[in-house]
C-alpha positions in Angstrom: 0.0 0.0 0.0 1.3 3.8 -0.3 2.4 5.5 2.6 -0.3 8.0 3.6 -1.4 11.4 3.0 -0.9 12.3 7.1 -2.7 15.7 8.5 -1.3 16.6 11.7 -4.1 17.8 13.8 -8.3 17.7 13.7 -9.7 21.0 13.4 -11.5 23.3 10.5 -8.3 23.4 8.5 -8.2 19.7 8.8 -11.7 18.7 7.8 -12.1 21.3 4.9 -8.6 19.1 3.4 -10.1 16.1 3.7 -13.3 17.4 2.0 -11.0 19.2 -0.7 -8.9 16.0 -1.4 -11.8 13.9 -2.1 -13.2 16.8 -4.7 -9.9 16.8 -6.7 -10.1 12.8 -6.5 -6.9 12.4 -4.4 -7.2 8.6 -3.9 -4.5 7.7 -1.4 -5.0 6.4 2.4 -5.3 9.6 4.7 -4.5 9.4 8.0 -6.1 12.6 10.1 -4.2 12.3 13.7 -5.9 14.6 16.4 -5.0 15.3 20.2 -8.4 15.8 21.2 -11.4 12.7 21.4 -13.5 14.2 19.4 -13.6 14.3 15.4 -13.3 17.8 13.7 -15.8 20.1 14.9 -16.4 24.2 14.9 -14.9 26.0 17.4 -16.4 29.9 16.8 -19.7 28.1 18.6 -18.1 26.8 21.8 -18.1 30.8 23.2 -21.7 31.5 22.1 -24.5 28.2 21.5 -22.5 25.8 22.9 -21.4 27.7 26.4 -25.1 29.1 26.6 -26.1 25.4 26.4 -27.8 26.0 22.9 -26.3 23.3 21.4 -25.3 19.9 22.1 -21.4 18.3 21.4 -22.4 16.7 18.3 -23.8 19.2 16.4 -20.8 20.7 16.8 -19.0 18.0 14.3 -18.8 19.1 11.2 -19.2 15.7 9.3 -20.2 12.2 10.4 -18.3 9.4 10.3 -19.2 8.2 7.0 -18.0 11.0 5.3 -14.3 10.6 6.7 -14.9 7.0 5.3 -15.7 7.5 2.1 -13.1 9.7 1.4 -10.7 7.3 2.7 -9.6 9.0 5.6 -8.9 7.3 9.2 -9.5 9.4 12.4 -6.4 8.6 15.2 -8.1 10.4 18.0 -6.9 11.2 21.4 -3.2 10.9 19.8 -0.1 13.5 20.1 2.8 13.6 17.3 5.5 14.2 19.6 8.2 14.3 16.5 8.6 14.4 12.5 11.8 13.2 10.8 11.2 14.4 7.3 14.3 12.2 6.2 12.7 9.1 6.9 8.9 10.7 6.0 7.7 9.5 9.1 5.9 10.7 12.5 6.6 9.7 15.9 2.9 9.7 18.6 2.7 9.4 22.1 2.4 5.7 21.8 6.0 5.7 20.5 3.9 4.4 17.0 6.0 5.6 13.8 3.5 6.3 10.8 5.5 6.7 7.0 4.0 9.7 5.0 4.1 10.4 0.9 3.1 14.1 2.2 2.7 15.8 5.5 -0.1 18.5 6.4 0.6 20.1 9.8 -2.5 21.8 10.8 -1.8 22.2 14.7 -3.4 25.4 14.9 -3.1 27.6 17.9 -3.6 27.3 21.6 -4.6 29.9 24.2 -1.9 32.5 25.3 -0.7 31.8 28.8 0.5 34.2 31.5 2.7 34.2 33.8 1.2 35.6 37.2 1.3 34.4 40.6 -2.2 32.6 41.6 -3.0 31.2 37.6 -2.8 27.7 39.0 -5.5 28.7 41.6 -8.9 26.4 41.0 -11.3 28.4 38.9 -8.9 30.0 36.7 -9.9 28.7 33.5 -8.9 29.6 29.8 -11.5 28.9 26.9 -10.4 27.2 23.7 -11.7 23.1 23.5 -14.9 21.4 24.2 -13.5 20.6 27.7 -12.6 23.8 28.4 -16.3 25.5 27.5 -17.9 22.2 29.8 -15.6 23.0 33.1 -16.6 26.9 32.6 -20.1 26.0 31.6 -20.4 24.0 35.0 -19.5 26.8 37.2 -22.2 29.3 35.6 -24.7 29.6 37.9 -26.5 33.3 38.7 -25.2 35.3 41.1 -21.6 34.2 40.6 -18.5 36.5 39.9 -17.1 35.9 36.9 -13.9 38.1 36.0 -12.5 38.2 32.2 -8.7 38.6 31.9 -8.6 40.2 28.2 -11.2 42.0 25.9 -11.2 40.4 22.8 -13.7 38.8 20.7 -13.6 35.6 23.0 -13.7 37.4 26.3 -16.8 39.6 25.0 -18.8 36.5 23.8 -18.2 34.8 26.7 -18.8 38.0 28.7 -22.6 38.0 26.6 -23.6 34.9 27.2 -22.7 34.9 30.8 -24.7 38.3 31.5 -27.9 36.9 29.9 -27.5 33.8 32.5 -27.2 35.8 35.3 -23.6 36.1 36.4 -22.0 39.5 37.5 -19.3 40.0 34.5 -16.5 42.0 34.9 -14.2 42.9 31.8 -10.1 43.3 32.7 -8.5 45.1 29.4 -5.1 46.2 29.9 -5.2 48.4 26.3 -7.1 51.8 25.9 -10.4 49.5 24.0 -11.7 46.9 23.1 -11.0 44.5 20.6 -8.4 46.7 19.8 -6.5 44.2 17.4 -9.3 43.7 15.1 -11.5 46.8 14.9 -10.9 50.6 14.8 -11.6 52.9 17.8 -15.3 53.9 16.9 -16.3 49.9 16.8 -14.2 49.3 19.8 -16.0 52.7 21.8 -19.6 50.7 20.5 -18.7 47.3 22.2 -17.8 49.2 25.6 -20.8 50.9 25.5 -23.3 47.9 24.1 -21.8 45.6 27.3 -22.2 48.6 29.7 -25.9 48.5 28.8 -26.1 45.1 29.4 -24.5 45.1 32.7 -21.2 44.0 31.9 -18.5 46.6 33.8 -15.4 46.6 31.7 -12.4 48.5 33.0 -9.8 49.8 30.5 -6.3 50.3 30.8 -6.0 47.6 33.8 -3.4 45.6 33.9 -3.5 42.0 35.5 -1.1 41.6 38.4 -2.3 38.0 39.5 -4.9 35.9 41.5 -5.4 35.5 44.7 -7.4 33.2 47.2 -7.1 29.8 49.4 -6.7 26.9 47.1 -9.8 28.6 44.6 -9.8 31.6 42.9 -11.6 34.7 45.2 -10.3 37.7 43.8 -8.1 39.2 40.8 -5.0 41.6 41.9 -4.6 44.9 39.2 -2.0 47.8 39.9 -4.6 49.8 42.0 -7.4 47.3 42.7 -8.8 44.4 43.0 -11.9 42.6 41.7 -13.9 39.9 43.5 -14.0 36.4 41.6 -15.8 33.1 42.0 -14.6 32.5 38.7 -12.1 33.6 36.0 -11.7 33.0 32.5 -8.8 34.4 30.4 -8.5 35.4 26.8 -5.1 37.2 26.0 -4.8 35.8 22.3 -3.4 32.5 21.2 0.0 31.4 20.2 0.5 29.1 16.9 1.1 25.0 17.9 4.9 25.6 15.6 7.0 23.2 18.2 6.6 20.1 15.8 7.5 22.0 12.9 10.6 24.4 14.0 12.1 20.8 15.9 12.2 19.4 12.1 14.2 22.0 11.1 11.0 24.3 9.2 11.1 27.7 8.8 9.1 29.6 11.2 8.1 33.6 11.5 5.0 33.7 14.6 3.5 30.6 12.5 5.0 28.0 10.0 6.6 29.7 6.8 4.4 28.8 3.6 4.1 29.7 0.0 0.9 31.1 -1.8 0.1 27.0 -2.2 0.7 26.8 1.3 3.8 24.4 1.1 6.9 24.8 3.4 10.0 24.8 2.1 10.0 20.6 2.1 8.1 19.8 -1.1 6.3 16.9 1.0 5.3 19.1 3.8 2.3 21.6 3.7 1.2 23.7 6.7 -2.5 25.6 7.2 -5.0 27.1 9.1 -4.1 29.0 12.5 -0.2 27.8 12.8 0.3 29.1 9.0 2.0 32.3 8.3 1.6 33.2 4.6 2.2 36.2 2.3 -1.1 38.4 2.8 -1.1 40.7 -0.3 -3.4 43.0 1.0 -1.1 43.7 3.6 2.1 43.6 2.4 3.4 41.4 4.3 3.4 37.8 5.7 0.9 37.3 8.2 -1.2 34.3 10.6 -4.6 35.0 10.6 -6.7 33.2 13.1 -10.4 33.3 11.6 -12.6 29.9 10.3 -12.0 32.0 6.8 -8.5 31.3 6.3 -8.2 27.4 7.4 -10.9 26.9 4.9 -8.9 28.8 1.9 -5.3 27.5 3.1 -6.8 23.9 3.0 -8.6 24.1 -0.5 -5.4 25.7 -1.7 -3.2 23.1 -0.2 -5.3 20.6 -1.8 -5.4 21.8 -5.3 -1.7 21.8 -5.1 -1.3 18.4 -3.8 -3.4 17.4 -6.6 -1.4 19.0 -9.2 -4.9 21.7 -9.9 -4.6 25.2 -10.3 -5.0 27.0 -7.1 -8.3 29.0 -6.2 -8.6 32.4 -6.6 -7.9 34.4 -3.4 -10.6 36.0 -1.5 -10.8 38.7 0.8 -10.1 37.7 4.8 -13.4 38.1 6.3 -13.9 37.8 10.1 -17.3 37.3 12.2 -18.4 38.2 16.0 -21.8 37.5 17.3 -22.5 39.2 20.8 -25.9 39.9 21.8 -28.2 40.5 18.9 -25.3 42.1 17.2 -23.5 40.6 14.5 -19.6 42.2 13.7 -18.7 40.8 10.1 -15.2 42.4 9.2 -13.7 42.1 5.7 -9.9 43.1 4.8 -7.3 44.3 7.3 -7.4 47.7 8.6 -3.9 47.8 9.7 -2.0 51.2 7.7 -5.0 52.7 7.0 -4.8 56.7 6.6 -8.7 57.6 6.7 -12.0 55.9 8.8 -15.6 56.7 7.3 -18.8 55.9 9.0 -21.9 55.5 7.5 -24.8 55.3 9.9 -24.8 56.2 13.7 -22.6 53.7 16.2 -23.8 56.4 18.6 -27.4 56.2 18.9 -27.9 53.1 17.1 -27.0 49.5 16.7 -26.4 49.3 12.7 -23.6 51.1 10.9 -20.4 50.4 9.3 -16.8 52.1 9.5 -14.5 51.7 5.7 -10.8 52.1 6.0 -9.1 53.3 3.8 -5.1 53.8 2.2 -4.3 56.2 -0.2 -8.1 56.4 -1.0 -8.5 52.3 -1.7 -10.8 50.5 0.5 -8.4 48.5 2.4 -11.1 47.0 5.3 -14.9 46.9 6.7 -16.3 46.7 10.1 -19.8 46.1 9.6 -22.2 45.9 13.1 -25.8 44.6 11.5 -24.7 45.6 8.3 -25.0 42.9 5.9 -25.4 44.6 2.4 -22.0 46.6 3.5 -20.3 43.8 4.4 -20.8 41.5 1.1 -19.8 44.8 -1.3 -17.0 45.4 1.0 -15.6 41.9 0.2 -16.0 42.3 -3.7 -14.5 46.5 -3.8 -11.4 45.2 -1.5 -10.4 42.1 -3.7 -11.4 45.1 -6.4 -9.1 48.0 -5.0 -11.4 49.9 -5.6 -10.9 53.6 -4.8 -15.3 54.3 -4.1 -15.3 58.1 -2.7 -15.6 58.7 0.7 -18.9 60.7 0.7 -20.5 58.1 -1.2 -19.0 55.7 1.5 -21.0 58.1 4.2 -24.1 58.6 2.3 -27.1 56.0 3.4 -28.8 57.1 0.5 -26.7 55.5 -2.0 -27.1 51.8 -2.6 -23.6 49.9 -1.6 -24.0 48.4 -4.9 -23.9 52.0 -6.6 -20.8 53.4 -4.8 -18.7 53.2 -7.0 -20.8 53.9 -9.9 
């Protein structure tokens, strides 16, 4: 038999390849090897649906057993590569088991972001990224309780959502100026603060974390100048990329595993995507890991279109989503180096608008809060460069669809 196609990891990334294989009729053995016990599933539910109970673990798979079957693809659950030789084409698990490969997919993605403060080993200090983590937070919920988020980012302020509407007494710990300050301009971020402060939520800004503090559980979280009661703490400082496998066999890495515009490493036999991937981003500039559902899905199709010797898929425009309350954030593009902001509807007094960025006059990026028919023309004028004026940008009266005409 041929050695198999082996894809390091079970996530999004890994799924969408399999899926993508068996459309370009690769017909070799797969072997998908995963550290968790579950089969791929979707994580962007586990801080809304799933944590508010909404859902149950297996709708959270994204395809049954069958499927993986059919396309010839076995499932090693509950398993951890611990090395890769790529001059033998083989991988080491924790079982000491070596598997051959004809090519290797590493799609390891990215883990939570620890830190290092005194208390973090404290019971009730939690961090939210897996199905067990969402079940050990989810059993702690329970009204009246004190629930602190370390980090105000798109995790932190779903989680902080969720938690309000069942009750518990949120508080926000940002140690920036705003909100979500990674991933959305100042007027979105000013929004947020505003739409959680209505809902109870109190978020402090400009706090920094100094550590934890109770006997044996968590009871309270230590800043510079205060300190915040806690039954319960959750933290959500941004990941780090899973690239330990890869730098050990001697791969190029640059904050995520080095790939080409086919997402291949510099090993002809060894392919890297999804949230440990770092890859030229044209509308940027520069080479860059983007964590979003989006990119795994691209990075996979076009890893498998080069594995199967197709042409590659045209590129599309990075999109982003966030669903807090009844408000949906869809973001298209990246903002980063933009030289002007332009708002069209009111983030003051209302809950639908949209902010366009813009370099040198080309729409660069989109933050769209319940704004749908924004967002999808954003998507098509960015991958466009298109240079639409700003006061047509501004103007509600003009259809999205006639900016630029």
């Amino acid at each position: 038999m041929n050695d198999p196609l082996i894809i390091i990891g079970a996530g999004q990334a890994a799924d969408q390849i399999v899926a993508s294989l068996a459309q370009n009729g690769y017909k070799a053995p797969i072997v998908v090897i995963g550290e968790e016990p579950h089969p791929p599933y979707q994580r962007p539910p586990l801080s809304k649906k799933f944590l508010a109970g909404e859902m149950a673990v297996d709708r959270l798979y994204l395809k049954p057993a069958a499927f993986y079957d059919k396309a010839g693809a076995s499932l090693m659950l509950d398993r951890r590569v611990t090395n890769i030789d790529r001059a033998t084409r083989t991988v080491v698990t924790g079982t000491d088991a070596r598997l051959n490969y004809a090519t290797l997919v590493i799609a390891t993605g990215s883990r939570p972001r620890r830190i290092a403060l005194p208390g973090t080993d404290l019971d009730g200090v939690l961090y939210l990224r897996t199905i067990a983590d969402v079940q050990a937070i989810h059993s702690r919920f329970q009204p009246g309780k004190r629930l602190v988020i370390v980090g105000g980012g798109y995790i932190g302020l779903e989680l902080a959502a969720v938690a309000v509407k069942h009750g518990l007494d949120v508080t926000v710990l940002e140690q920036v100026p705003r909100l979500m300050a990674r991933g959305v301009g100042p007027v979105v971020s000013n929004f947020y603060a505003r739409l959680h402060a209505r809902h109870g939520v109190k978020v402090h800004l400009s706090t920094a974390v100094t550590g934890f503090e109770g006997a044996g559980r968590v009871e309270r979280v230590a800043c510079a100048d205060s300190h915040h009661a806690a039954d319960l703490v959750v933290i959500g400082v941004g990941a780090v990329p899973n690239v330990e496998l890869a730098a050990q066999a001697g791969l190029a890495v640059d904050d995520g595993i080095v790939v080409d515009d086919q997402c291949r490493t510099a090993d002809p036999a060894v392919y890297a995507i999804g949230d440990c991937a770092s890859q030229m981003q044209p509308l940027a500039g520069r080479r860059l890991r983007l964590e979003s559902v989006d990119n795994a899905l691209s990075q996979a199709k076009a890893a498998a279109a080069a594995i199967c010797g197709r042409p590659l898929p045209p590129p599309q425009t990075p999109w982003f989503w966030s669903d807090q309350y009844n408000v949906k954030l869809q973001m298209a593009g990246l903002s980063a180096g933009h030289d002007e902001a332009v708002v069209r509807g009111d983030p003051e007094s209302g809950t639908s608008f949209a902010v366009f960025y813009l370099r040198d006059a080309r729409l660069i990026a989109v933050d769209a809060v319940n704004r749908v028919p924004e967002f999808m023309a954003s998507r098509q004028l960015i991958a466009q460069a298109a240079r639409p004026p700003a006061d047509r940008l501004r103007n509600e009266g003009i259809a999205m669809k006639d900016i630029c005409g």
